[in-house]
C-alpha positions in Angstrom: 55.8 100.9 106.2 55.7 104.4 107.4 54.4 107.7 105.6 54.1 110.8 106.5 52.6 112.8 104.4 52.2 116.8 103.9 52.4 117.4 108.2 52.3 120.8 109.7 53.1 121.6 113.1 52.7 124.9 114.6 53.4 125.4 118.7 51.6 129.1 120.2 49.7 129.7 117.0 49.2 133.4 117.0 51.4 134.6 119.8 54.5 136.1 119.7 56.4 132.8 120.2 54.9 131.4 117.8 56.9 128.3 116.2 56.6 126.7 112.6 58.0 123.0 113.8 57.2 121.2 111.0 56.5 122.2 107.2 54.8 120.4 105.0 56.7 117.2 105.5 56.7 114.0 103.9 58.7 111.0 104.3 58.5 107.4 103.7 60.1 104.4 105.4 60.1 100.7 103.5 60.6 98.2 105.8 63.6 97.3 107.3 64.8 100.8 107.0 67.1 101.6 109.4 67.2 105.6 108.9 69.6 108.0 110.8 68.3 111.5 110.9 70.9 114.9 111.6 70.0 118.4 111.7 70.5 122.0 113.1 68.6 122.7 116.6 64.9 123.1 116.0 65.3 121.6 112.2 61.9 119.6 113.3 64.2 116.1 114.7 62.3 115.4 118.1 58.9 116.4 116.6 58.8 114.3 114.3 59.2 111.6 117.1 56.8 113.3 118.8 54.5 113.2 115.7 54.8 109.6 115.3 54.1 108.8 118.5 51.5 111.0 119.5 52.9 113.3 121.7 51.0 115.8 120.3 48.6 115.7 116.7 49.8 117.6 113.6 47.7 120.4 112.6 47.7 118.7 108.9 48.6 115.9 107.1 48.5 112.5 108.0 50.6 109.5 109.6 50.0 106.2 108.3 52.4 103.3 109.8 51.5 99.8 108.4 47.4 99.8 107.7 47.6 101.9 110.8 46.3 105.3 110.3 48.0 107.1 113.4 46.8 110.7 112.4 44.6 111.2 115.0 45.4 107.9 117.4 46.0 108.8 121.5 49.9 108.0 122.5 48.6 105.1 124.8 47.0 103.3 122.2 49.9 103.6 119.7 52.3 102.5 122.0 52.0 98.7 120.8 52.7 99.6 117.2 56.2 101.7 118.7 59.5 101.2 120.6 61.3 103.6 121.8 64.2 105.1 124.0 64.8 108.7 124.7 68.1 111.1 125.1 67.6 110.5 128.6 68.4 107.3 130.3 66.1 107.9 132.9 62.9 108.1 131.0 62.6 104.2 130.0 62.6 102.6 133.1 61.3 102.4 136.3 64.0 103.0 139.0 62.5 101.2 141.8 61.7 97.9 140.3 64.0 95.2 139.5 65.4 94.3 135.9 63.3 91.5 135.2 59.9 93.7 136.4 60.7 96.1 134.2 61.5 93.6 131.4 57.8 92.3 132.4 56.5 95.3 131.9 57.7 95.6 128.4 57.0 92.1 127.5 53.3 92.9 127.8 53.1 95.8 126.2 49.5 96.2 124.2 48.5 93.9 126.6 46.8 94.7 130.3 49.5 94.9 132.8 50.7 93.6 136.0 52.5 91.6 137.9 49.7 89.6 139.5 50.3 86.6 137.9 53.5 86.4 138.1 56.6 86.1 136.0 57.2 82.6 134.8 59.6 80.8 134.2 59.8 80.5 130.6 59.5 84.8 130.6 62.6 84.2 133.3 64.8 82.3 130.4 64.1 84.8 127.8 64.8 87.9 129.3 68.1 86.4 130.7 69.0 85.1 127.3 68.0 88.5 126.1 70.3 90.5 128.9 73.0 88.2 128.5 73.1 89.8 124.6 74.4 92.8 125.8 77.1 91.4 127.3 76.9 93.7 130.4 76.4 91.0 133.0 73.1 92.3 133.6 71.5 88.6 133.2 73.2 87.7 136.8 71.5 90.8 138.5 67.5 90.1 137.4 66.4 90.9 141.0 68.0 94.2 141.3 66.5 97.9 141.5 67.0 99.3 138.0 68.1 102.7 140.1 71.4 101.1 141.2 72.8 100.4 137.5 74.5 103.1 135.4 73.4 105.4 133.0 75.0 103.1 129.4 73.6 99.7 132.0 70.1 101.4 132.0 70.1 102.9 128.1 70.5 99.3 127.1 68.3 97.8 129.1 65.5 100.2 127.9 66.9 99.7 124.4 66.1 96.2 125.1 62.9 97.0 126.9 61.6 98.9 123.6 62.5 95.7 121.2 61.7 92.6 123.6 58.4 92.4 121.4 59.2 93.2 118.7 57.6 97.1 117.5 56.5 97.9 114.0 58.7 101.0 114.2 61.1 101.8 116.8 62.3 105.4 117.3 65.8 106.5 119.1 66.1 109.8 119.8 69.4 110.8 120.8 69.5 108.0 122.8 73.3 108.0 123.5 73.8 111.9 123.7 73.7 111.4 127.2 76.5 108.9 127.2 80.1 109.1 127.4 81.8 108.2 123.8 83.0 104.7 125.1 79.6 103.7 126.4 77.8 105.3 123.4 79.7 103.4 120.9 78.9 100.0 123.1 74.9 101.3 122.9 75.3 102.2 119.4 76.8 98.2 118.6 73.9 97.1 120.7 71.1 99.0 118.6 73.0 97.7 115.3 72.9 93.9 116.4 69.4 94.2 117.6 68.1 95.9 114.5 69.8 93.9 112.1 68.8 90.8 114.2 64.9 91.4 114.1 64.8 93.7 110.9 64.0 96.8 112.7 62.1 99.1 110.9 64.0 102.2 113.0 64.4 106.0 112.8 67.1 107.3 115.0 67.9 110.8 115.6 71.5 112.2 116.3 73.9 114.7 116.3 76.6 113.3 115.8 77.7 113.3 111.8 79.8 110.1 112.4 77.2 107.6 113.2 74.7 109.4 110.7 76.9 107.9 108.5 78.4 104.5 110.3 74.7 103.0 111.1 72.0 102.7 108.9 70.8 101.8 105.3 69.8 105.7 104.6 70.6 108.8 106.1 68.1 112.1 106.0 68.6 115.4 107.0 66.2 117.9 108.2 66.0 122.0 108.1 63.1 123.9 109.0 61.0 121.2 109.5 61.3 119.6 106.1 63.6 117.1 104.8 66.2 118.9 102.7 68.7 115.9 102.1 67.9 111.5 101.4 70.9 109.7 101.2 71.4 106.0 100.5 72.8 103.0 98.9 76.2 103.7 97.7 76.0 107.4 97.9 75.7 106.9 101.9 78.5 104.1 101.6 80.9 106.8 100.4 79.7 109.2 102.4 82.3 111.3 105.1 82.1 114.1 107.4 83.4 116.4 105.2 81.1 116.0 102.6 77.9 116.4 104.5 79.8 119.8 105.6 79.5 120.9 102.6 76.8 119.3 101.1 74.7 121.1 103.5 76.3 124.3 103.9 76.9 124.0 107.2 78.8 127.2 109.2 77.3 128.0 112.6 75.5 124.1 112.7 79.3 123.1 113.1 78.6 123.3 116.6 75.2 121.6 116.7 76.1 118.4 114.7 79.4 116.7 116.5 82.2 115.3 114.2 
């Protein structure tokens, strides 16, 4: 479904800052995977992301999702093989445009956008059947500016936003470190229903050791830009706080990666 294979990633090449991201890594996602990924600060996390989705290209390697070789593919034209929502609620949605525009939006990703034609009525029923998933009452509010709802209101939406057609890979990068613990773990129910729902193929980076282990089929961790630790079946089953404490050696990272 998704391999990366033998990436490097180097930011200020030959300066004084300059910054080893990403070492010679190589993972590989089968579909349906739903993968949690922890680490220190700068273990390589949100570049991966970043790789995937063409923020920027890797200095080697390759990135192959599907038949899809990515390696060298601009972010705008990979954006209808990828979902995703970032750390910061803001980023996903467009403030000053209603709930259902912005569901429009989505809805024809890969396609050529606009509103010119119009939102029918058929679009209409889905995205209110869709809204009224989330149980957040959001499906009696279609008209209203996205900039009015709240900051767990507007992570689900673009959560929803990102999986309304459905992606070959969808990537979550902290996407409820923003959030207080009560609305994360409402986001974090959300994610689970929607990815088990549509067999998600999904990567989702956190910090927080607890739902590393509580969502997902396989849980990875990263360290100097290289995956030091794949976990799953059983072995993530069993798994506890504790033991990915010591399993990893963690002393100083205590602070990084939240019990």
């Amino acid at each position: 479904m998704l391999e990366i294979k033998n990436v490097y990633k180097t930011f200020n090449a030959g300066t004084v800052n300059e910054k080893r991201a990403i070492n010679g890594l190589n993972l590989t996602l089968n579909n349906g995977d739903f993968v949690t990924v922890i680490g220190g600060n700068g273990a390589g996390k949100s570049t991966t992301l970043n790789l995937i989705a063409g923020v920027f290209p890797p200095d080697e390697g390759t990135i192959h999702l599907d038949a899809y070789n990515l390696t060298n593919l601009p972010e705008h034209k990979r954006a209808r093989f990828l979902g995703r929502v970032f750390q910061d609620p803001m980023r996903g949605t467009a403030a000053n445009m209603g709930i259902e525009e912005n569901l429009a939006l989505a809805y024809r990703r890969g396609e050529h956008r606009g509103l010119k034609s119009g939102i029918s009525s058929e679009e209409r029923k889905l995205y209110r059947e869709r809204l009224a998933m989330l149980d957040l009452g959001l499906e009696d509010r279609m008209t209203s500016k996205v900039g009015l709802l709240s900051g767990g209101q507007r992570q689900a939406l673009t959560l929803l936003m990102a999986t309304l057609k459905k992606p070959n890979l969808l990537l979550l990068d902290e996407h409820t470190a923003a959030l207080d613990p009560k609305t994360a773990d409402k986001v974090l129910k959300i994610t689970k229903e929607i990815v088990e729902r549509d067999n998600l193929t999904t990567l989702m980076v956190t910090h927080n050791m607890r739902h590393a282990i509580e969502y997902g089929n396989r849980l990875i961790m990263m360290h100097n830009g290289q995956v030091v630790v794949d976990i799953s079946g059983e072995e993530k089953k069993n798994l506890q706080v504790q033991d990915l404490l010591e399993k990893f050696n963690i002393d100083n990272d205590r602070m990084l990666l939240s019990e």
